[in-house]
N, C-alpha and C positions, 0 to 999 in steps of 0.2 A: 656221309652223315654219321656223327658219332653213333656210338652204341647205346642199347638203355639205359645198360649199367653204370654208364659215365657222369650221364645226365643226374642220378639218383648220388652217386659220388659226389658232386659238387652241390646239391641241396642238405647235404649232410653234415658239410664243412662247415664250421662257424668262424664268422667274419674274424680278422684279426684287432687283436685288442688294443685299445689307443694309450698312448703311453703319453704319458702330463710330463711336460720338461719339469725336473724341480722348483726353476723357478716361477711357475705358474702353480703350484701348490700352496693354497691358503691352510696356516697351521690352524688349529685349534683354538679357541676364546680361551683367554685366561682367568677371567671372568665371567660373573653368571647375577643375572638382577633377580634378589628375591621381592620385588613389589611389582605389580603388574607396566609394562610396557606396551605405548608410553604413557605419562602419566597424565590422566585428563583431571582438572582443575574444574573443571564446569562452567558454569556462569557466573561473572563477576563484574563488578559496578567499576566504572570508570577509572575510578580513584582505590581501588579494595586490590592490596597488596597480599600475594597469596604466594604458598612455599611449595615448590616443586621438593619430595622427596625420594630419591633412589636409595635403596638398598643395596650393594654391590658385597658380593662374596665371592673372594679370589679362590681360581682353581688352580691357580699356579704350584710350583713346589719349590718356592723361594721366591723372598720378600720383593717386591716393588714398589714402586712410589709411579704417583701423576701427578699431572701438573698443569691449571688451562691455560688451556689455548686461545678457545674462542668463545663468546656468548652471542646468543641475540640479542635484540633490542630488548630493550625495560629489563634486563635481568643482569642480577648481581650474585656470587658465589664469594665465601669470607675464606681466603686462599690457605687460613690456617686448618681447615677439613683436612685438607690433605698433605699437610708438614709430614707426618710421621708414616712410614715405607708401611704398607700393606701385607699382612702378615698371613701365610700360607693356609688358605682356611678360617682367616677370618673375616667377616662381616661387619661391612659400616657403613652408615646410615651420610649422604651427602645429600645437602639444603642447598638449594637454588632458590634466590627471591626473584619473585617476578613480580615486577610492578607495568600494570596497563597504562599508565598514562598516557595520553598520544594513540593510542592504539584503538582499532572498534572492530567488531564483528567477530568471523571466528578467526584464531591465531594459532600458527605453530613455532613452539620454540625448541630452541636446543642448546647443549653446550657442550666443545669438545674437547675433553682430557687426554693428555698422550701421556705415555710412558717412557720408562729407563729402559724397557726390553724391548730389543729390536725389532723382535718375528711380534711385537704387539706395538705398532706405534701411535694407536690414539683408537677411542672410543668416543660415541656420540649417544650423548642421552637426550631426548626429546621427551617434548612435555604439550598438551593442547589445552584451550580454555576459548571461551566465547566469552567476548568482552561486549559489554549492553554500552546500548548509546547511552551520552551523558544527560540528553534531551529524550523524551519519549512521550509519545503519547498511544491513548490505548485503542483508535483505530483511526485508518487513515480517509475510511468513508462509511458512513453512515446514512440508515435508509428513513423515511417515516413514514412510508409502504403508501396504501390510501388514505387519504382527508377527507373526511366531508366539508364543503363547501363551509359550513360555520363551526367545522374545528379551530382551533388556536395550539397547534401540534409544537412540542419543542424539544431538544434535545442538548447535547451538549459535548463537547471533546475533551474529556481531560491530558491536560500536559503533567510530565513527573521531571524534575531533574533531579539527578544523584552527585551531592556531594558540590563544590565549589563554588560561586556567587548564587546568592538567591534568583531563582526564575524571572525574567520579563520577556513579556509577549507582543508582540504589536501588532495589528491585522491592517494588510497590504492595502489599500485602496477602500473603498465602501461598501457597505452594503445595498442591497436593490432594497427598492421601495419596501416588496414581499415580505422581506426578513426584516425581524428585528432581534437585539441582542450585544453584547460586547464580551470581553474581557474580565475573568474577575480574578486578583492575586491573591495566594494564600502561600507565601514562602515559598517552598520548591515546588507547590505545584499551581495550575492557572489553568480556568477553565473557560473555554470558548461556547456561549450559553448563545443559541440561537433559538426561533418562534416562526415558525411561517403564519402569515396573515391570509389567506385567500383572497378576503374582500377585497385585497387592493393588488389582483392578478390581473394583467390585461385579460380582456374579454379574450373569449376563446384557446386560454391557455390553460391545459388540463393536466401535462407534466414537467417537469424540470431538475434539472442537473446542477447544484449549484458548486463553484468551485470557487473555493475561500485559498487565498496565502496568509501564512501565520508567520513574521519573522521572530527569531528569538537571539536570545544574549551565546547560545553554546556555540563556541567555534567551531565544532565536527558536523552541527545539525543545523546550521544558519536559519534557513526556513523549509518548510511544511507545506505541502500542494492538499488537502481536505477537499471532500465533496459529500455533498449532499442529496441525496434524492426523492423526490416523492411523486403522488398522484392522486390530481383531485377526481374522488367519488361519486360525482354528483348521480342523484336518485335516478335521475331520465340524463339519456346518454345524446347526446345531437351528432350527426350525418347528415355530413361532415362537421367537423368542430368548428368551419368558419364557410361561407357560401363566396364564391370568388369569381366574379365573369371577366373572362377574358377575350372574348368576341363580342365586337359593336354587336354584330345583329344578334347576339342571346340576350333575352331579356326577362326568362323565367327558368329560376331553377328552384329543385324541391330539396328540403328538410326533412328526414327524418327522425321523429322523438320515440323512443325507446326504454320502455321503464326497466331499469337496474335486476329489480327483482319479481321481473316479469306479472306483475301486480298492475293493476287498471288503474289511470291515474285520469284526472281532468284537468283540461288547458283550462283555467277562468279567466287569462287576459293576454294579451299579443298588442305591441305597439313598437314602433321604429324610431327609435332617434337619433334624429335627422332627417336630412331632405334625401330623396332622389328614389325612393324604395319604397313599396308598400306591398301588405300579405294581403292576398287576393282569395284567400279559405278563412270562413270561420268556424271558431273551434268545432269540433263535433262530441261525440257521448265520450263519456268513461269508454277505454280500450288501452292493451298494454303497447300500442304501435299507431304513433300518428304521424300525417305529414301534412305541414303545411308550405306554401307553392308561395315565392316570394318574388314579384316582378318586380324589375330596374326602370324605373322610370325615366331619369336622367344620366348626367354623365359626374356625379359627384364620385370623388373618389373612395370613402366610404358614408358606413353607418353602422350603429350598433340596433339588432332583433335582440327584445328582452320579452322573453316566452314565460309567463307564471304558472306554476303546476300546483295540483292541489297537494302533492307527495314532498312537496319542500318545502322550505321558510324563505327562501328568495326565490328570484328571479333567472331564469338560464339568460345566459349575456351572451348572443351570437354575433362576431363580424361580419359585415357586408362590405362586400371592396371588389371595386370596379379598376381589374388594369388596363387602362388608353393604350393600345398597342401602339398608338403613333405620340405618346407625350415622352418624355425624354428626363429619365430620373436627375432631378439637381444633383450637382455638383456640392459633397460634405468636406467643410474644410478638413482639413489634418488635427488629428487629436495628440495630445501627448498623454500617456500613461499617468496615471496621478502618485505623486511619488507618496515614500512612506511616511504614514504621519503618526503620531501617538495616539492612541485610540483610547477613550476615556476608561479608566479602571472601577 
């Protein structure tokens, strides 16, 4: 076994030092940028042509000259910048235009100048900007939170375009019954003005999702996927929103009504329209919690429960629907999507 002294010997020694073949030696910049690197541009409209500028002050000790090489897309450099040799210490100001067109979102550019000196044969100056669609609109879903039952709630999508043929909009297919609304043009920008109607919700539908396509004239942003959301508030809340039997032999199931703002409310009328169902409770006192017990009498497949409370201005509209475990859903022919039409302005 060595000695200790040995041991303490070789922790004392320092590694040998690595030696860089010359030609793996990177010289010194001959240059130095006095504006910040690289140069950000910001946000800029479609069509909105903006000037990348460098600063460049040589630290060489004798003149050079450069010369481009290369650009990115959309960008132009006036090759007379740099005619005249680069003089030891001094500072010049070189313009890069960049033009976005064809481009969208964010973008890096650059451009590469080489030189007459060997040990320096080219630099690359880079530049960023965030290009905005040419098409825009200012969100892509919108809510209209709770409704009351005899709201008439509306809202609206504005479109912007920047710069080249004036805006046209066209909305993909129809609106549901629920919605009403179109299109309105006002030069570069068009606004998509909708209304939800309640009154004319199938019974037992209490929220909804609605998803609109919008095509447009801009070739980058063809069309628009929109959505809509809401939820009707009704005063008394029903449990379940629709009464559903699906076993022959059940023939009574229960309702419960529940007031919103836990306030006492009275049932004044209960009737079923249509055949096959009837409520077998009549109303009872003011309470914020009732239930009424609705028997299937036959095998119709539904009907509509219209419950009047004294806390609202209509009617609650409950479905009643009987599925035949042994009837066998028809056969729907094939649809085709409805192609796109022009939608009145």
């Amino acid at each position: 076994m060595p000695p200790p002294f040995l041991f303490a010997l070789l922790l004392t020694q320092a590694p040998p030092a690595v030696v860089r073949p010359a030609a793996e030696t990177v010289p010194p910049a001959r240059i130095e940028l006095t504006t910040p690197f690289p140069v950000r541009l910001g946000s800029v409209g479609p069509r909105e042509v903006k000037a990348a500028v460098f600063g460049i002050r040589s630290t060489h000790d004798q003149p050079f000259r450069f010369r481009l090489l290369d650009l990115s897309l959309g960008a132009s450099l006036d090759p007379a910048q740099l005619a005249a040799p680069l003089a030891p210490g001094e500072v010049r100001l070189v313009t890069v235009r960049v033009d976005p067109s064809g481009l969208a979102g964010p973008v890096k550019g650059a451009v590469r100048l080489g030189t007459d000196d060997p040990a320096q044969p080219s630099y690359i100056l880079r530049w960023e900007l965030e290009v905005r669609p040419e098409v825009a609109v200012d969100s892509l879903r919108k809510s209209l939170g709770e409704v009351a039952p005899h709201e008439r709630p509306d809202v609206r999508f504005r479109f912007t375009r920047e710069g080249g043929e004036p805006l046209k909009l066209v909305l993909v297919g129809t609106l549901p019954s629920h919605l009403e609304g179109g299109l309105v043009h006002e030069g570069a920008a068009a606004d998509l003005r909708l209304a939800l109607r309640p009154e004319r919700l199938e019974p037992g539908v209490t929220a909804g999702l609605e998803v609109l396509k919008v095509a447009t004239n801009g070739p980058q942003q063809p069309l628009f996927t929109l959505y809509l959301d809401w939820r009707i508030a009704a005063a008394v809340i029903p449990s379940p929103s629709r009464l559903v039997y699906t076993d022959p032999k059940t023939t009574l199931l229960a309702l419960e009504l529940k007031s919103r703002d836990g306030q006492s409310f009275r049932i004044t009328s209960v009737r079923v329209l249509g055949g096959g169902y009837e409520v077998i409770d009549a109303p009872g006192p003011p309470a914020a919690e009732q239930v009424l017990r609705i028997r299937r009498t036959g095998t119709q497949a539904g009907a509509v429960l219209e419950v009047a409370c004294s806390n609202m201005d209509g009617p609650l509209k409950v479905p009643l629907k009987y599925l035949d475990p042994g009837a066998r859903p028809a056969a729907s022919p094939a649809t085709e999507p409805p192609p796109i039409a022009p939608h009145a302005h």
